[in-house]
PyMOL CGO cylinders between C-alpha atoms (Angstrom):
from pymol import cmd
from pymol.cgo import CYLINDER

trace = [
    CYLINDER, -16.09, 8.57, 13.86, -14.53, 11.13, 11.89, 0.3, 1, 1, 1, 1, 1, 1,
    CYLINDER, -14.53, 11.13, 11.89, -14.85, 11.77, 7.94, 0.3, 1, 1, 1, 1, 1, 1,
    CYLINDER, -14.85, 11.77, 7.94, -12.17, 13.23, 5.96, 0.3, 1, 1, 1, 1, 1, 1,
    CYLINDER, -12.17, 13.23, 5.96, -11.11, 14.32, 1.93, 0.3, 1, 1, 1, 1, 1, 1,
    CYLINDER, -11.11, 14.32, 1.93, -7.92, 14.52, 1.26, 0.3, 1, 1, 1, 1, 1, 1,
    CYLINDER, -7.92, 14.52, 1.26, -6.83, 16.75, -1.25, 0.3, 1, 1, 1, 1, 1, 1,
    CYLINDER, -6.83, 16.75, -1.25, -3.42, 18.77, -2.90, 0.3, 1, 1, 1, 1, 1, 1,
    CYLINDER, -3.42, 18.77, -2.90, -5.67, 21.63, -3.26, 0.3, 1, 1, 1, 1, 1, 1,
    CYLINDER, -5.67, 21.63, -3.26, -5.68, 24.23, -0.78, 0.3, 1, 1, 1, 1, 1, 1,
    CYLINDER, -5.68, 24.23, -0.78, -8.45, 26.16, -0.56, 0.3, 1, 1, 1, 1, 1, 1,
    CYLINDER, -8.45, 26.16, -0.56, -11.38, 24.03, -1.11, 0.3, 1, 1, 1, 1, 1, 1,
    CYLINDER, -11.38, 24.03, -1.11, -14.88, 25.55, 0.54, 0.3, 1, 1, 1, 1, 1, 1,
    CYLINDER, -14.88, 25.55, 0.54, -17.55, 23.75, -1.17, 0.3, 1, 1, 1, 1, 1, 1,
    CYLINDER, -17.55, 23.75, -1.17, -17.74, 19.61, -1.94, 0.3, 1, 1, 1, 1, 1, 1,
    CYLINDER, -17.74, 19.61, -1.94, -20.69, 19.42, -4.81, 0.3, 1, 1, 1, 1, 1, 1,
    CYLINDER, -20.69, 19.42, -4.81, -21.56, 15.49, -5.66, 0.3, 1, 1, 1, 1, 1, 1,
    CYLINDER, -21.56, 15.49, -5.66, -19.69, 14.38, -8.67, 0.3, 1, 1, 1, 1, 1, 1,
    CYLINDER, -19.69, 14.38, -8.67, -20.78, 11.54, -10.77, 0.3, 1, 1, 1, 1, 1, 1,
    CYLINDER, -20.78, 11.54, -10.77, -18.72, 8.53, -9.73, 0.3, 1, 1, 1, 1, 1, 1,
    CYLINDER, -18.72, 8.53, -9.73, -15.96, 7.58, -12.35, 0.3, 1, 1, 1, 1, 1, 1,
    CYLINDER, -15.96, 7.58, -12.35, -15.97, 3.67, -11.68, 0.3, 1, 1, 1, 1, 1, 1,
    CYLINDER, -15.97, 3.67, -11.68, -18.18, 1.98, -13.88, 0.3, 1, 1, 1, 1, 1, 1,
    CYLINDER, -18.18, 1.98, -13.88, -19.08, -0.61, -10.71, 0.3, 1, 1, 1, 1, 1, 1,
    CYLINDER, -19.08, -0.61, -10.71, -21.50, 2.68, -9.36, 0.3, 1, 1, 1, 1, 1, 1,
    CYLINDER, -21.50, 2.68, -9.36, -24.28, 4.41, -9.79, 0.3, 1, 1, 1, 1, 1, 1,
    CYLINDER, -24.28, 4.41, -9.79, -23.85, 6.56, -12.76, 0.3, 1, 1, 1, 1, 1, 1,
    CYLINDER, -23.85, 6.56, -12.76, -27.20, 8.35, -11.76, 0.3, 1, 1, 1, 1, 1, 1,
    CYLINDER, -27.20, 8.35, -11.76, -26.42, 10.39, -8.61, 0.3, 1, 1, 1, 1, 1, 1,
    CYLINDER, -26.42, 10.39, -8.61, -23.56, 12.61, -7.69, 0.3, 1, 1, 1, 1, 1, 1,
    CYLINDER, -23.56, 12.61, -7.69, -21.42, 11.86, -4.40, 0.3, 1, 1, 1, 1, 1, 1,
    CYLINDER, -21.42, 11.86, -4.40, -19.04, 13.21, -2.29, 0.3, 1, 1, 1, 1, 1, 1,
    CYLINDER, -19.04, 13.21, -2.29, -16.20, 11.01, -0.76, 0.3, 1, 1, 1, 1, 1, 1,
    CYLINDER, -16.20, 11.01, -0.76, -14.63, 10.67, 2.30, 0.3, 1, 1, 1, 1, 1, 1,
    CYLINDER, -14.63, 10.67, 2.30, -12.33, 8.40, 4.08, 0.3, 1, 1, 1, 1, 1, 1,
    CYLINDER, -12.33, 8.40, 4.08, -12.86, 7.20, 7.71, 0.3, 1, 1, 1, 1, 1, 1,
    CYLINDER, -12.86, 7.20, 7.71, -9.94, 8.10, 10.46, 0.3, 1, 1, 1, 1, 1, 1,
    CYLINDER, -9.94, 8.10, 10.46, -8.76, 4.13, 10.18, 0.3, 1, 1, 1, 1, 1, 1,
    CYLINDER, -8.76, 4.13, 10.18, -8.47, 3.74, 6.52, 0.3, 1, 1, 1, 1, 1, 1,
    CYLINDER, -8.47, 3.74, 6.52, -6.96, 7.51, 6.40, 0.3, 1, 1, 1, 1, 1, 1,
    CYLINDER, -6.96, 7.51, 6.40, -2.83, 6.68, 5.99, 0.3, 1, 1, 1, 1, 1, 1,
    CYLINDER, -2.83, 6.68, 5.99, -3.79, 5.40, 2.95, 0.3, 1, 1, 1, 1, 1, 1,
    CYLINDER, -3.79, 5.40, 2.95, -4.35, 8.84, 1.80, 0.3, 1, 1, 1, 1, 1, 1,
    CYLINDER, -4.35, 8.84, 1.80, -1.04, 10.43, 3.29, 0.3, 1, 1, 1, 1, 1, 1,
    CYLINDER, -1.04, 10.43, 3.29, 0.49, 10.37, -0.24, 0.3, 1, 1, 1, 1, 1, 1,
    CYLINDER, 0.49, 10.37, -0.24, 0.71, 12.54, -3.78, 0.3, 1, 1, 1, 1, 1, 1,
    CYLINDER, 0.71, 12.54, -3.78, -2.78, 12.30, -5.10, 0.3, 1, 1, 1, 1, 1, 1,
    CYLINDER, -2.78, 12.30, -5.10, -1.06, 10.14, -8.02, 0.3, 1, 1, 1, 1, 1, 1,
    CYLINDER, -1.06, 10.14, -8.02, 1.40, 8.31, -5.52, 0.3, 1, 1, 1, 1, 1, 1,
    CYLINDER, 1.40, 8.31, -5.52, 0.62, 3.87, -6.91, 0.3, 1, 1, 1, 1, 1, 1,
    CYLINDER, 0.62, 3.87, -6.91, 0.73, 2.53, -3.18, 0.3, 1, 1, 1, 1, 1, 1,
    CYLINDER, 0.73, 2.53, -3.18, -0.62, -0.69, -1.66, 0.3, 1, 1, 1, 1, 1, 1,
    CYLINDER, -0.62, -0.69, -1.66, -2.06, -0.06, 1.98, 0.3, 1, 1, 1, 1, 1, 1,
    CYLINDER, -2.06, -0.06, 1.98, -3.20, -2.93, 4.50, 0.3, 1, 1, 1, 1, 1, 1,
    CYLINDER, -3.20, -2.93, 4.50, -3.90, -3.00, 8.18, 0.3, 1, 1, 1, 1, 1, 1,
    CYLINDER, -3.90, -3.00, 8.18, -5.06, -5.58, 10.49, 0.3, 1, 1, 1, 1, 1, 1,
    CYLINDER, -5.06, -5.58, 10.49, -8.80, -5.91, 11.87, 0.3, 1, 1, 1, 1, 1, 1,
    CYLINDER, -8.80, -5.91, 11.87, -10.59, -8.76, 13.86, 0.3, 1, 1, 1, 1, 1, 1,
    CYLINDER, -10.59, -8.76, 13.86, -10.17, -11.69, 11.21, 0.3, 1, 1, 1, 1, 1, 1,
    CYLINDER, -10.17, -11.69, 11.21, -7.02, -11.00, 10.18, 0.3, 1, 1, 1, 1, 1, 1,
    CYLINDER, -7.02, -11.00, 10.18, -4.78, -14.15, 10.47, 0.3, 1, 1, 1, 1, 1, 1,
    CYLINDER, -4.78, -14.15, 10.47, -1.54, -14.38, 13.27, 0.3, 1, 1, 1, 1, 1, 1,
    CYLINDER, -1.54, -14.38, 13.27, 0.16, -16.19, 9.98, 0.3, 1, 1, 1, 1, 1, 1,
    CYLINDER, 0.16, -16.19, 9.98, -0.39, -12.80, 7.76, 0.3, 1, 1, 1, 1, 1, 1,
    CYLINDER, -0.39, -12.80, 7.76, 0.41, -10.78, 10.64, 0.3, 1, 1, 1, 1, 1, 1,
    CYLINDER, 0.41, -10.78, 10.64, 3.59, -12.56, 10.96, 0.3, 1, 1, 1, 1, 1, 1,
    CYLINDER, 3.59, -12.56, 10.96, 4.67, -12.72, 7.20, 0.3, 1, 1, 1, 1, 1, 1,
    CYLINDER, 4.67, -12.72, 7.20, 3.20, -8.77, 6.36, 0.3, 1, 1, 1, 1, 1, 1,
    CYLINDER, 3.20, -8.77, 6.36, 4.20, -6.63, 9.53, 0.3, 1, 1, 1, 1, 1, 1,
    CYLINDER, 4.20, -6.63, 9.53, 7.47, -6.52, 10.61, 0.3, 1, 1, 1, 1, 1, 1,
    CYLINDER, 7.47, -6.52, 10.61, 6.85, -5.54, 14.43, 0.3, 1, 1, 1, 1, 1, 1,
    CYLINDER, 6.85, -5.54, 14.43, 3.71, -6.07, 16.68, 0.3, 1, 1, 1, 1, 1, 1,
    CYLINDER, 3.71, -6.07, 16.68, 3.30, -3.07, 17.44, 0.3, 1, 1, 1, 1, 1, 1,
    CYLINDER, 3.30, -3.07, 17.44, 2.47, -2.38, 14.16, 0.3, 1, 1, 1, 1, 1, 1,
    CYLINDER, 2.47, -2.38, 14.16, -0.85, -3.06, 12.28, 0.3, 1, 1, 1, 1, 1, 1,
    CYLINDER, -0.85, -3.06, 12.28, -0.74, -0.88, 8.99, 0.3, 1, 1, 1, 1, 1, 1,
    CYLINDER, -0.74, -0.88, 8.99, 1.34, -0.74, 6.27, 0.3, 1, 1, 1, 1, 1, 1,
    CYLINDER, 1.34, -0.74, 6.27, 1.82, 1.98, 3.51, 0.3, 1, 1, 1, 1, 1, 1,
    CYLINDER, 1.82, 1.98, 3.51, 3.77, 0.68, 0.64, 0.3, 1, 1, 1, 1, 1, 1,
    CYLINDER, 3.77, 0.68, 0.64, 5.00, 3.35, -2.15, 0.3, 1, 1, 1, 1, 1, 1,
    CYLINDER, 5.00, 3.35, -2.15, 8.18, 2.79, -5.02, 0.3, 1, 1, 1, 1, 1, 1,
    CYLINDER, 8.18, 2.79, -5.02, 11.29, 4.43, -4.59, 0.3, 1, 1, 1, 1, 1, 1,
    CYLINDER, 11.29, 4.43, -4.59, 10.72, 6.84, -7.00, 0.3, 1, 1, 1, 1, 1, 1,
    CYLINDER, 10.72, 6.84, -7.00, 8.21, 8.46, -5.07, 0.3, 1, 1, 1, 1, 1, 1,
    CYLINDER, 8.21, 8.46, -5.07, 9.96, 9.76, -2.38, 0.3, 1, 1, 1, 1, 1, 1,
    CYLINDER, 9.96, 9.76, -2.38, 11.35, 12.85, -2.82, 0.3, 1, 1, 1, 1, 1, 1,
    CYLINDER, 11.35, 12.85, -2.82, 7.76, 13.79, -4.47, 0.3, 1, 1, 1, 1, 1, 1,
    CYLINDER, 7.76, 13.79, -4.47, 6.44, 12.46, -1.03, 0.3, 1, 1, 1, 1, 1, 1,
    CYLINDER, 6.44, 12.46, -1.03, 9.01, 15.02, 1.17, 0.3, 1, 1, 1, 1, 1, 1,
    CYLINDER, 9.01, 15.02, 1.17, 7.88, 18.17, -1.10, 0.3, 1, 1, 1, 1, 1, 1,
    CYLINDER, 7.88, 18.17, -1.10, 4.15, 17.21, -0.81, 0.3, 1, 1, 1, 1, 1, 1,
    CYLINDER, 4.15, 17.21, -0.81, 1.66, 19.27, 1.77, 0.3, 1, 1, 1, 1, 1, 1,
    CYLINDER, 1.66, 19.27, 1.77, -1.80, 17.75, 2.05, 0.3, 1, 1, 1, 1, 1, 1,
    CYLINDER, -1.80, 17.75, 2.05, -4.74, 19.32, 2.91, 0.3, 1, 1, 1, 1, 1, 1,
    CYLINDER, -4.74, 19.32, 2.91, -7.33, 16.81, 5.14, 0.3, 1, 1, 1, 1, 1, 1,
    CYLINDER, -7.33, 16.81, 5.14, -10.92, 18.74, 5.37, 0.3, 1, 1, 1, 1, 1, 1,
    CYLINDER, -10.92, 18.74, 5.37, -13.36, 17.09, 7.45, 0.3, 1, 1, 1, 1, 1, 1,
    CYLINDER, -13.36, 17.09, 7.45, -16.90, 17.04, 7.51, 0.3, 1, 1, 1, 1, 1, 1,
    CYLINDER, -16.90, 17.04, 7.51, -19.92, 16.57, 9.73, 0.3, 1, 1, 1, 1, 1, 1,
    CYLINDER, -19.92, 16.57, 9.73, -20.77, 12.87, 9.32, 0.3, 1, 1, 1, 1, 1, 1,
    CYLINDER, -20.77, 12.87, 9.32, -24.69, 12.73, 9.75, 0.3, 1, 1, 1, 1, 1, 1,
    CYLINDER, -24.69, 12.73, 9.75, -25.17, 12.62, 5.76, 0.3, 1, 1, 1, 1, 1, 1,
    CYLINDER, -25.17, 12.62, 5.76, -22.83, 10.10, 4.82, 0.3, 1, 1, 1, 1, 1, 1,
    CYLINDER, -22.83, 10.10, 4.82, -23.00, 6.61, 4.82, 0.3, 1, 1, 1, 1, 1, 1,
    CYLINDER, -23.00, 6.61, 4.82, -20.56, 3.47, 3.71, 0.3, 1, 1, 1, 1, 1, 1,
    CYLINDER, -20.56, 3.47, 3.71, -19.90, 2.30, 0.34, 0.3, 1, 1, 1, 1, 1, 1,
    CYLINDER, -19.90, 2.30, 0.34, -16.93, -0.03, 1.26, 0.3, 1, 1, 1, 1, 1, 1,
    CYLINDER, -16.93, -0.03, 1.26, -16.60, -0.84, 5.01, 0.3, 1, 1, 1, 1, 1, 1,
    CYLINDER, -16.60, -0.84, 5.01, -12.83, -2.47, 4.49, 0.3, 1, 1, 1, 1, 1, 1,
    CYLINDER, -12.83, -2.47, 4.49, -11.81, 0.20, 2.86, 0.3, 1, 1, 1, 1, 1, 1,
    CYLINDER, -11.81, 0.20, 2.86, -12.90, 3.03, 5.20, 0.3, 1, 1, 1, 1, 1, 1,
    CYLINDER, -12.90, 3.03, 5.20, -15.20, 4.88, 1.91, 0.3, 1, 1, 1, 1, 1, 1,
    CYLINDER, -15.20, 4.88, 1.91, -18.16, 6.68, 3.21, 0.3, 1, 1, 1, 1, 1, 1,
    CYLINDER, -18.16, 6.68, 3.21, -20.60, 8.83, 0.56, 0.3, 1, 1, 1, 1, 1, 1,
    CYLINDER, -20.60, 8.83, 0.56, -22.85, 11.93, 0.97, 0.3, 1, 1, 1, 1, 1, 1,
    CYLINDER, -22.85, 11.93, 0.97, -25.18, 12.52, -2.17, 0.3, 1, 1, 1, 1, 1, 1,
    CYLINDER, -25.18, 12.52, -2.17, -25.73, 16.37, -0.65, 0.3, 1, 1, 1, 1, 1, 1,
    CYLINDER, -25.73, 16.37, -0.65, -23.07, 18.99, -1.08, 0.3, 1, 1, 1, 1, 1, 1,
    CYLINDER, -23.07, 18.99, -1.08, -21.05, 19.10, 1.96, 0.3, 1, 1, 1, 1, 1, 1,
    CYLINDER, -21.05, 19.10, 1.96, -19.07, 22.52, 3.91, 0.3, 1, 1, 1, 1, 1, 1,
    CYLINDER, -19.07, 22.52, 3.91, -15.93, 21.19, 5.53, 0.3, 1, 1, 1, 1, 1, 1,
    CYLINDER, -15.93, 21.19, 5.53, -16.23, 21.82, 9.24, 0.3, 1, 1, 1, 1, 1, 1,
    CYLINDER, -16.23, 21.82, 9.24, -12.19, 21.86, 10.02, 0.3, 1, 1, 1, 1, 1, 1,
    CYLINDER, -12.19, 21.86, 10.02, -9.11, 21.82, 7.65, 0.3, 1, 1, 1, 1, 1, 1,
    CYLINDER, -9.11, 21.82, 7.65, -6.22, 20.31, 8.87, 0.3, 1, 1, 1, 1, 1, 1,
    CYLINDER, -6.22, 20.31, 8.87, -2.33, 20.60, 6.92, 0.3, 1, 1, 1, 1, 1, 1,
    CYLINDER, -2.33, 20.60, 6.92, 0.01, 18.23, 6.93, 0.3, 1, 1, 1, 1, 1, 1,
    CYLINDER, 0.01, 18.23, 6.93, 3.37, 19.13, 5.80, 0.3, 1, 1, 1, 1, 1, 1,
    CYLINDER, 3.37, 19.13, 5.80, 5.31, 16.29, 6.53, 0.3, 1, 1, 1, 1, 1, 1,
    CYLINDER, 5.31, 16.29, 6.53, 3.50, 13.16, 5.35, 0.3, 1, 1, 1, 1, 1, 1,
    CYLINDER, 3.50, 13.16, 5.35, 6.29, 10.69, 6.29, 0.3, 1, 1, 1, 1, 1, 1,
    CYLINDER, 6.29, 10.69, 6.29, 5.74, 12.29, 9.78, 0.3, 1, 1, 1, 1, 1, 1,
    CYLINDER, 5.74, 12.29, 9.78, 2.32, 12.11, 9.73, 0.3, 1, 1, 1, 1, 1, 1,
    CYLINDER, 2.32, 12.11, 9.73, 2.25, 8.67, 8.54, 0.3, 1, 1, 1, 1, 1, 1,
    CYLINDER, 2.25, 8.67, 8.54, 4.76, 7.35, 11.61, 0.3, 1, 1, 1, 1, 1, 1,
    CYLINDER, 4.76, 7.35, 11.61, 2.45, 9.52, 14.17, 0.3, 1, 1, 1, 1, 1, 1,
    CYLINDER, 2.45, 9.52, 14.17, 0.00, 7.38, 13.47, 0.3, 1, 1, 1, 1, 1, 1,
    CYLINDER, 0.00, 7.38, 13.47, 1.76, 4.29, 13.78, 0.3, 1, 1, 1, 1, 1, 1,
    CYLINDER, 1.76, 4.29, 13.78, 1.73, 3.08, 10.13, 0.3, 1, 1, 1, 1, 1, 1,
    CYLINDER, 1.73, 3.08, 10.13, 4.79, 1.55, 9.00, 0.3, 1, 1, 1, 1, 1, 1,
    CYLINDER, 4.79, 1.55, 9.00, 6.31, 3.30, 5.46, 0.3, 1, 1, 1, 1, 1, 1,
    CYLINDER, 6.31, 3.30, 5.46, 7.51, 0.63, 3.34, 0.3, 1, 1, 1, 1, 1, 1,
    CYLINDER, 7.51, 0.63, 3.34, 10.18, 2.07, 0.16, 0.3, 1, 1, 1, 1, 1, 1,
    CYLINDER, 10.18, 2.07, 0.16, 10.28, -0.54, -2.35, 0.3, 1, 1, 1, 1, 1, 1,
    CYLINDER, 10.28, -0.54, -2.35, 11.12, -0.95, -6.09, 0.3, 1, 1, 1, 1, 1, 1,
    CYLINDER, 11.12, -0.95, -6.09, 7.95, -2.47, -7.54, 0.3, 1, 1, 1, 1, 1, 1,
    CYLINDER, 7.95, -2.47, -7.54, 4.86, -3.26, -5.80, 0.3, 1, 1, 1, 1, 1, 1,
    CYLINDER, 4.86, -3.26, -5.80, 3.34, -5.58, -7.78, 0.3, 1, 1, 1, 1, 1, 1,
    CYLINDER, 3.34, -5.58, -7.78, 4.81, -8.51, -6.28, 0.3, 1, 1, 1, 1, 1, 1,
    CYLINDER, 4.81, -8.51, -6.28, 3.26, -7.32, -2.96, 0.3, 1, 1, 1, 1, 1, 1,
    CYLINDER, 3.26, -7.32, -2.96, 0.05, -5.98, -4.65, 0.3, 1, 1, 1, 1, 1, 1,
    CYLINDER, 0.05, -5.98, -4.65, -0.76, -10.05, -5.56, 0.3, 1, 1, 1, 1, 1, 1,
    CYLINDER, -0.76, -10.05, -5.56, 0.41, -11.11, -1.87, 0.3, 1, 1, 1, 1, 1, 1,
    CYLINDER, 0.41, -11.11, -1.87, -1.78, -8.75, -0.05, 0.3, 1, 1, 1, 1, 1, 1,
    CYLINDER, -1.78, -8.75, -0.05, -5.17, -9.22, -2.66, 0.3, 1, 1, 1, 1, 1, 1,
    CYLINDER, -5.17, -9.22, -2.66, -5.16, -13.09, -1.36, 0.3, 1, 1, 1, 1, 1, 1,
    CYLINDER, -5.16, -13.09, -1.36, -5.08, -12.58, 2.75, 0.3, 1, 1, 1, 1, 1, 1,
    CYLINDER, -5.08, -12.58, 2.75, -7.00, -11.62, 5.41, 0.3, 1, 1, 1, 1, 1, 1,
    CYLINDER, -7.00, -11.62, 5.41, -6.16, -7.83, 5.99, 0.3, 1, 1, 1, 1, 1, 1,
    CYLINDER, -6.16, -7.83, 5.99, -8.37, -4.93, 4.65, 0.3, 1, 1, 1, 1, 1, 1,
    CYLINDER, -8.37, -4.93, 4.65, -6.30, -3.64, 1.94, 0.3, 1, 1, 1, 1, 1, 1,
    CYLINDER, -6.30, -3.64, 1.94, -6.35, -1.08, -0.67, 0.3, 1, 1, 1, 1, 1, 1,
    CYLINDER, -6.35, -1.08, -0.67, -4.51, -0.86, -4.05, 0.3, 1, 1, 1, 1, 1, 1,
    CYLINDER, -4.51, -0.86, -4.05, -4.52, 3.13, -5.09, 0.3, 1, 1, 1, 1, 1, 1,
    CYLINDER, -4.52, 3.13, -5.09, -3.33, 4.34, -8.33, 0.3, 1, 1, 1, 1, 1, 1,
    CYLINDER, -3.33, 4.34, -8.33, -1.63, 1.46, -9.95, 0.3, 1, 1, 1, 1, 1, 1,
    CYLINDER, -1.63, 1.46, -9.95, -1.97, 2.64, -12.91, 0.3, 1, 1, 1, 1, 1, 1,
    CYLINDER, -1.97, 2.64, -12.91, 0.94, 5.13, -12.23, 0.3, 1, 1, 1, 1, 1, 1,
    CYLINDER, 0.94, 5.13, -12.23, 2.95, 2.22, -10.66, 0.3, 1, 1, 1, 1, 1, 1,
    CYLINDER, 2.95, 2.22, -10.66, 6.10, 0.85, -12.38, 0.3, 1, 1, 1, 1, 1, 1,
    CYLINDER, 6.10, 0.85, -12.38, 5.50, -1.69, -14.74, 0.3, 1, 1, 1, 1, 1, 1,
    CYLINDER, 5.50, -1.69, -14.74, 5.73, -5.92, -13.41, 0.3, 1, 1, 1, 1, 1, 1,
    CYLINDER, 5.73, -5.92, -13.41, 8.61, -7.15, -13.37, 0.3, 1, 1, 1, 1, 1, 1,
    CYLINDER, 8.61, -7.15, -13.37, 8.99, -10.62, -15.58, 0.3, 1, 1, 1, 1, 1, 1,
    CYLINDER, 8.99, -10.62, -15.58, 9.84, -13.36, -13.68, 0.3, 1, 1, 1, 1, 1, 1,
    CYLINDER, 9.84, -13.36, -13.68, 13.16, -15.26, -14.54, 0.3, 1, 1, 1, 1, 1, 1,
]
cmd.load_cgo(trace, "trace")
């Protein structure tokens, strides 16, 4: 298995435990986050990017694979909005990875893993070209106009699924 932060910031050496900002954690011991190899395309984006991520695993239904991927050689998706891709071109990311042995899961589906000890990333990697990056690794990049329509489809089936940012995301859409 391999651990990785993703970050905008270049020149990170030193990962000291932060206080978690969701109120659903510990608020009494600093950690540091990483995201497994799997769950990583989720992270290909701007920091603030609102995107809704899914991919297939063992329980996942032929019925949701058939209405939510468009080829079967595909198993993850990365939805972003429109407006976001030009940001996403001019983005580089910066993916430092760390020795594993001190961190453990705090969300299996979504690939979250958490050292309380201050970690020294053991390799930095750069991606310029996340779009690139992102089809490398087989994920399907999905341009649409609002994603809260598929943000409520995805939150009620069987894929592991992640909802980042939304708060940056453009506003619903009424229904006529």
């Amino acid at each position: 298995m391999r651990l990785f932060h993703v970050s905008e910031e270049s020149d990170i050496t030193l990962f000291e435990p932060r206080i978690p900002s969701r109120v659903d954690m510990d608020q009494s011991k600093g950690l540091v986050w990483a995201i497994n190899e799997r769950c990583l395309p989720n992270f290909l984006t701007p920091r603030n990017c609102p995107r809704v991520t899914y991919h297939s695993h063992e329980t996942t239904t032929d019925e949701h694979k058939k209405l939510y991927l468009s080829s079967n050689s595909l198993d993850h998706v990365v939805a972003i909005e429109h407006k976001w891709f030009e940001i996403m071109r001019q983005t580089t990311l910066y993916l430092y990875e760390f020795d594993t042995t001190d961190f453990y899961s705090a969300d299996k589906s979504a690939g979250y893993y958490v050292s309380e000890k201050t970690q020294i990333p053991i390799n930095k990697i750069i991606v310029h070209d996340l779009f690139g990056e992102l089809i490398r690794r087989n994920v399907e990049v999905r341009m649409i106009d609002n994603l809260w329509d598929l943000n409520d489809k995805i939150a009620t089936t069987s894929f592991n699924w992640s909802m980042c940012r939304m708060g940056f995301a453009a506003q619903r859409k009424e229904s006529v």
